[in-house]
C-alpha positions in Angstrom: 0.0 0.0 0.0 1.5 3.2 -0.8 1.4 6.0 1.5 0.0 9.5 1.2 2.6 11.9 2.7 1.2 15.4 4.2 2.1 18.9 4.7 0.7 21.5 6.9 0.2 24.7 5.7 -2.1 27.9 6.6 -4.7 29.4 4.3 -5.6 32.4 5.7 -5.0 31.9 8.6 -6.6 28.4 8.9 -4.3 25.3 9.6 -4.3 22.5 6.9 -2.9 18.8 6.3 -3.1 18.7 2.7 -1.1 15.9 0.0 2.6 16.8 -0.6 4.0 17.6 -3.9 0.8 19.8 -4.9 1.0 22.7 -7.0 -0.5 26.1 -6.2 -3.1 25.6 -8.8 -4.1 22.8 -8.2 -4.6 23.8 -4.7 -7.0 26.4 -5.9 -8.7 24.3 -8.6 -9.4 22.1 -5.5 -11.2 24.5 -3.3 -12.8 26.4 -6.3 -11.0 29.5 -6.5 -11.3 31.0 -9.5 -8.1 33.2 -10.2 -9.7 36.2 -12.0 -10.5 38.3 -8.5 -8.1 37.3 -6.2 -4.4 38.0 -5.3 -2.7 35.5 -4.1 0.6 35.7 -1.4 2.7 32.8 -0.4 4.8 33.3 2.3 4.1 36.9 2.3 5.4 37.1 -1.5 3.0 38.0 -3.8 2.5 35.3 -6.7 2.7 35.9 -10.5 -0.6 34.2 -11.8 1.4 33.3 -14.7 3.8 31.1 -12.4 0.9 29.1 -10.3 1.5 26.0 -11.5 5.2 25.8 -11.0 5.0 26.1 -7.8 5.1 23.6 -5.6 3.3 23.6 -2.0 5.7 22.9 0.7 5.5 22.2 4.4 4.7 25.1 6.6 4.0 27.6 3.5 2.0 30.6 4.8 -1.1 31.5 2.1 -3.3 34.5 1.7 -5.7 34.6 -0.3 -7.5 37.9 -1.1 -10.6 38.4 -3.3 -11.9 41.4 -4.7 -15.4 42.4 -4.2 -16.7 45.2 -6.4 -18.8 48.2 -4.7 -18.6 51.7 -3.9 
């Protein structure tokens, strides 16, 4: 049986045990997050959308996720 390993990161604050050796966008493909109104920071770097899928979630990594909400 192979196992799954696990890294815990935060999403906004929220502690998370997610599957190792996931890539940002899939990360966000799996909670629904469309990229078109939101900025996303890892590790308090703020992430070319361009780049999302090269990198690679690691244990510990920090994530904010912002969304923009229209109004005025």
């Amino acid at each position: 049986m192979k196992k799954i390993n696990k890294v815990k990161i935060k999403i906004n604050g929220r502690k998370r045990s997610i599957n190792s050796k996931i890539s940002l966008k899939s990360l966000l493909s799996t909670n629904k997050i469309s990229l078109k109104k939101v900025a996303i920071e890892v590790n308090e770097k703020i992430i070319n959308k361009k780049m999302i899928n090269k990198i690679k979630i690691k244990n510990g990594d920090k994530i904010e996720i912002v969304h923009f909400i229209g109004g005025g």
